[in-house]
Every structure is written in structure tokens, then in C-alpha cells.
N, C-alpha and C positions, 0 to 999 in steps of 0.2 A: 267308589266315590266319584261324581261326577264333579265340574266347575263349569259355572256359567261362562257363556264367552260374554266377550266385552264388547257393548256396540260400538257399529261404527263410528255413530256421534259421537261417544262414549271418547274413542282412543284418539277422536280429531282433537277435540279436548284436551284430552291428555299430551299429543302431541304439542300445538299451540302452548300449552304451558309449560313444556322441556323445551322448545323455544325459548321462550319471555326468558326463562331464569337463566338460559345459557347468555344469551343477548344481557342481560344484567349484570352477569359476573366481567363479562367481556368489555362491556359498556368505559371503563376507566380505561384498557388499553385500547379502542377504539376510537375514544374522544381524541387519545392524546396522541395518537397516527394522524387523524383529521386535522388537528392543531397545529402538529409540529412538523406533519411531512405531505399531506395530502394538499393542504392549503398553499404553504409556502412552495410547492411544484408547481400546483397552477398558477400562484400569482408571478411565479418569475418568468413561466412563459407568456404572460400576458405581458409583464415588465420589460421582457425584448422586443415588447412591440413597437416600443412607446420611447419618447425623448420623456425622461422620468429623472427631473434632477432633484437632488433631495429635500430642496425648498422653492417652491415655483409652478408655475404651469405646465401640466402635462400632456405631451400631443403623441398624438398616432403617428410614426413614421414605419408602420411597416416590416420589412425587412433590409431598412436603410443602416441599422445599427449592425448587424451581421455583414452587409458592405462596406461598412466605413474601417471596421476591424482587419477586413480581408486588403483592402484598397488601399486605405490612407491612415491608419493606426501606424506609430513609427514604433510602438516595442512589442506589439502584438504575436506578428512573425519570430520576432526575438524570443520574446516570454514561449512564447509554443516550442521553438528551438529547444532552447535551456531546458526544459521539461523531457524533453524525445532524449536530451543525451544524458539526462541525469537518469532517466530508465535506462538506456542502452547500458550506461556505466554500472550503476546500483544492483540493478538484477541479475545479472552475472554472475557478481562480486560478492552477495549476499547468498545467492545460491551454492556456490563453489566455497565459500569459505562458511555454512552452517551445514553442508553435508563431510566436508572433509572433520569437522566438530565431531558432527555423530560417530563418523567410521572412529575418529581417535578415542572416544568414549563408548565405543561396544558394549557389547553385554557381559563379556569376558574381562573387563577393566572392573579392578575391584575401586570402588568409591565414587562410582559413575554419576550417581545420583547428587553426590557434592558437586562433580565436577556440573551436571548441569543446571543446579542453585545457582553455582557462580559466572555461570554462560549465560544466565537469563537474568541476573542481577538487570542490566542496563535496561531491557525492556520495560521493566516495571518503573525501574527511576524515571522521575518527571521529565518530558523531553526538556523543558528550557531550565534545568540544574544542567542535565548532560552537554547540553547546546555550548552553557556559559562556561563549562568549564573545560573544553575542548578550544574555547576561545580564548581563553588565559593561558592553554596550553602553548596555542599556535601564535601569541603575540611575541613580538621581536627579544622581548623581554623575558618571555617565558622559558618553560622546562626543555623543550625540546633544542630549541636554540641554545637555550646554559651548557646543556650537553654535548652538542656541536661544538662550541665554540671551545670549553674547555677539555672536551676531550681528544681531539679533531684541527683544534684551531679553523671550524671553516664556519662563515656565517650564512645560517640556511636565507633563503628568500625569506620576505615579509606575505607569507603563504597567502593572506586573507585579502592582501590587496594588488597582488596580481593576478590580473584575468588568466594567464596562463598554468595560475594554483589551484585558483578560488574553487572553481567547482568541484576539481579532481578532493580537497580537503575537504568540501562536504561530503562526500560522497566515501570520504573514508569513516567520517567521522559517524554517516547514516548507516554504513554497514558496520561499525562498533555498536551501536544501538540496537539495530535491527534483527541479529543474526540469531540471536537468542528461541525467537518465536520459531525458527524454519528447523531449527536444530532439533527442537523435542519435535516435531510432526516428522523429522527424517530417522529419531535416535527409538521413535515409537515404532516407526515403520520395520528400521532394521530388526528389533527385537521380537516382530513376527514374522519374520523368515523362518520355513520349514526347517527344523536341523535334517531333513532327509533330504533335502536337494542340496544343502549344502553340501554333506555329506559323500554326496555321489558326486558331485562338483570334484571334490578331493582325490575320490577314489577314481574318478577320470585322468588325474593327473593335471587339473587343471591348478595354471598358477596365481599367484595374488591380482598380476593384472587381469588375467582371462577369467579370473570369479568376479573381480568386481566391475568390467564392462558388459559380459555376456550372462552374469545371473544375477547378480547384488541388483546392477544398476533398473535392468528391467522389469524386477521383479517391483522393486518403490518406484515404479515410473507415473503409477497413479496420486504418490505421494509429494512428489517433485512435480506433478502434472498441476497439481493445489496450491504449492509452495509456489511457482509459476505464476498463476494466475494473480491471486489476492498480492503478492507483491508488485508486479506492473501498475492492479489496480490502484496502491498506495503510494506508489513511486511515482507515477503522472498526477497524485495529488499534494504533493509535496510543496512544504509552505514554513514550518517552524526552523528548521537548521537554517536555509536561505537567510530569511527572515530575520533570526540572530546572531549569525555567526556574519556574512556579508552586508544585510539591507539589500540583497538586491544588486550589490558591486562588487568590482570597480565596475563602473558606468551599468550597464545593464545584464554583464557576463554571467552573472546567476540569478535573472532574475526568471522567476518558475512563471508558467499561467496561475497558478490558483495566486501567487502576490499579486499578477498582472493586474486579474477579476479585482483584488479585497484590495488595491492603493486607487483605483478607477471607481469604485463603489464609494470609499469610506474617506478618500482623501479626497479627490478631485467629485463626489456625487454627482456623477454620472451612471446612476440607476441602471439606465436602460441596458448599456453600454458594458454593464459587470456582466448583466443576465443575460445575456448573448452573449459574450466571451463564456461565460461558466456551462451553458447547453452546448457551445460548439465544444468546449473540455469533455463532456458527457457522452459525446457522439463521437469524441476518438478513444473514451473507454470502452465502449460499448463496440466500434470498431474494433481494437485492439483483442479484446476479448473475443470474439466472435470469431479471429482468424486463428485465435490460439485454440479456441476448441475445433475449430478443423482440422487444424493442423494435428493435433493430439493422437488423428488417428493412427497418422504414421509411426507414432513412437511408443505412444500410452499404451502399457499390456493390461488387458484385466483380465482377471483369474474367472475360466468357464464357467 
């Protein structure tokens, strides 16, 4: 039995209309990329061009609003600051205390999987419940101080309103929140490890420290190499904890860039002046990023 072949007008045809229908079903997430993320990228690099306040005449100045921020901004440098050490601090902190999580909840821990329900509880819960109640936690009045005082006799600092606290208590407070996400990516990792390298690990005579720097650790370094990244990327955009747990104080000691951008934008509208602070933010993610995947080579193993 033979079959006609199909012309080639025939399958242009056909072709063109496995197109149109593909472009159709796509067409709804399409719109709403062009809508919500295609457009608002162009118009804010346009918006850094421009003295754009939010009610009034708007003029071309250039790249005078990226000068003005570098130059003569008085919490710009500040806000960039606070941001570099609340990552320096944060990722660490979050790294080292959701991988020490995994190892204490191994595969060998019977009820693991409870235990990481209730490791991953916070992440789920709404940041500003978690925010406000870490804030009642830490006021002069609150649990932590009750406890001080009458267990201790000693009265802790007013955490939230000294600059010598303030950051160091978000930043504990962001890795209570936070640590839950990096814990299942390292508790998945660990549970596929070979039991046969482990195995010969042991029967080398290799001991709990020398398994877990020279085989555990390199073995998840692609997984920690992940955990790495998208945390920097999150932690240089950080805005909620600041936000309600300080405002931003005492004086400007935690105030983040992304507050810097949204109290410049929405309080003071000055347009232009948010959207050039928020691209120069983009372009030390994008820096930051870029040295961390260089860097990876030295360390990140990946299996042949």
C-alpha cells in the first residue's frame, strides 16, 4: 500500500497553522509578559532618563539622576551600604544554619518529614504576621525581655532602636523566615548521595569531620552553589522585615536600596530618581551574580 506524499504548499500550510494555534494558546501568557514585565522594563529605563515627578512636567535630564545618586544623594550610599551588609550577614547565616537543618534531619532520622513541615512552617506564613510578631517579640515589653528580666535579672537593650541591634535582629529574624526554603533543596540533596561512596568513605576509616568536608560537602556543592545564588539575589532585594520591624531606623541604620527606590518613588515622587536607583540595584545583581558563577568553578563539583 502506497501513501501520497504531502505537497509542499500542502505542509507550508500546515505548518503556518501549527503556528497560528501555538501563538493562540500562548497568546494570554504573552499579553501578560508584554503588560506586566516587557513594558514596565522599558518604561523605567526611559523613566531614568527623565526628571519625572509624579504630578508635573517632565524633562530629559539624561544621565543626571544616576549622578545625582552617586554625588549628592545623602542616603543613597547609606541605603546601598545596609543592603551589602545585610547580605554579607544573611547568607551566611542562612546558609550554615539550613544546611546544619538537613544534616540533623538525615534520612536515618525517623519523622524527618515532620521535622521539615515544621522547618518550613515560617516560609509559607505571610512575611508581615512573621514581621509583627518578632516585633512584639523584641519590644521592651515583650517575651524575650520578660525572660531576661525575670529569669536573669538583666534588662536586654531596646533591640529595634538601636543602630548597634537593629540590623543584626533583622537579620536573625530573616533567617528564622527564610531557612526553611534552603533546608528541603539541601535535605533533597543529601538523600541522593550514593550509599556506595558513603559507604567506602567509612570503610576508608574516614571520620564524621572528614565525611562531611571532603565527600558530603562536595558532593551538594551544586546544591549549595543554588542555594548561594537565588539567596544573594533575594537578600540585596530586601524591603518587608526593614520596613516593619525598623522603618528604615534608628536614623537611616537599616535602611535597604529597594526602601531607598519605593520612599523616593512613592513618598517624595521623584520618578526618575527611584528608576535609576532600582537599574543601578540591577546591575549589582547582575554583577554579584556573575562573579558568583565564576567563581563556582573553583568549588562547584559536577558529577561527569
Amino acid at each position: 500500500m502506497t501513501t501520497t506524499p504531502v505537497s509542499r504548499p500542502r505542509r507550508s500550510r500546515l505548518r503556518r497553522a501549527e503556528s497560528l494555534q501555538a501563538l493562540g494558546f500562548a497568546s494570554p501568557a504573552l499579553v501578560g509578559l508584554c503588560l506586566f514585565t516587557v513594558v514596565p522594563v522599558v518604561l523605567s529605563i526611559v523613566m531614568s532618563l527623565y526628571d519625572w515627578p509624579a504630578f508635573g512636567q517632565r524633562r530629559f535630564v539624561g544621565l543626571d539622576n544616576y549622578a545625582w545618586l552617586m554625588t549628592q544623594s545623602p542616603d543613597f550610599w547609606p541605603a546601598l551600604r545596609n543592603s551589602v551588609v545585610f547580605t554579607v550577614l544573611y547568607v551566611p547565616a542562612n546558609i550554615i544554619v539550613s544546611l546544619g537543618l538537613a544534616l540533623l534531619i538525615g534520612p536515618r532520622i525517623r519523622g524527618r518529614n515532620a521535622f521539615r513541615v515544621l522547618f518550613f512552617i515560617p516560609v509559607v506564613t505571610p512575611m508581615v504576621a512573621n514581621v509583627l510578631v518578632w516585633r512584639m517579640l523584641l519590644q521592651p515589653q515583650g517575651l524575650f525581655n520578660g525572660i531576661s528580666q525575670s529569669w536573669f535579672g538583666y534588662e536586654l537593650p531596646v533591640f529595634l532602636s538601636d543602630p548597634h541591634w537593629a540590623m543584626a535582629m533583622i537579620v536573625i529574624m530573616s533567617v528564622w523566615q527564610g531557612q526553611g526554603y534552603n533546608m528541603l533543596i539541601f535535605s533533597a540533596a543529601l538523600e541522593e548521595l550514593p550509599d556506595s561512596v558513603m559507604e567506602a568513605a567509612r570503610i576508608d576509616g574516614a571520620s564524621g569531620a572528614t565525611m562531611l568536608f571532603k565527600v558530603v560537602l562536595p558532593m551538594i556543592s551544586p546544591s549549595i552553589f543554588f542555594a548561594a545564588v537565588m539567596t544573594v539575589i533575594s537578600s540585596l532585594q530586601v524591603f518587608v522585615q526593614p520596613q516593619l520591624l525598623t522603618g528604615g531606623g534608628p536614623g537611616n541604620s537599616t535602611l535597604p536600596l529597594v526602601m531607598f527606590i519605593y520612599n523616593t518613588g512613592f513618598k517624595f515622587h521623584q520618578l526618575g530618581v527611584a528608576a535609576a536607583a532600582a537599574w543601578i540595584l540591577f546591575a549589582l545583581v547582575i554583577l554579584v551574580t556573575a562573579f558568583q558563577f565564576a567563581a563556582q568553578r573553583r568549588w562547584v563539583h559536577y558529577e561527569a
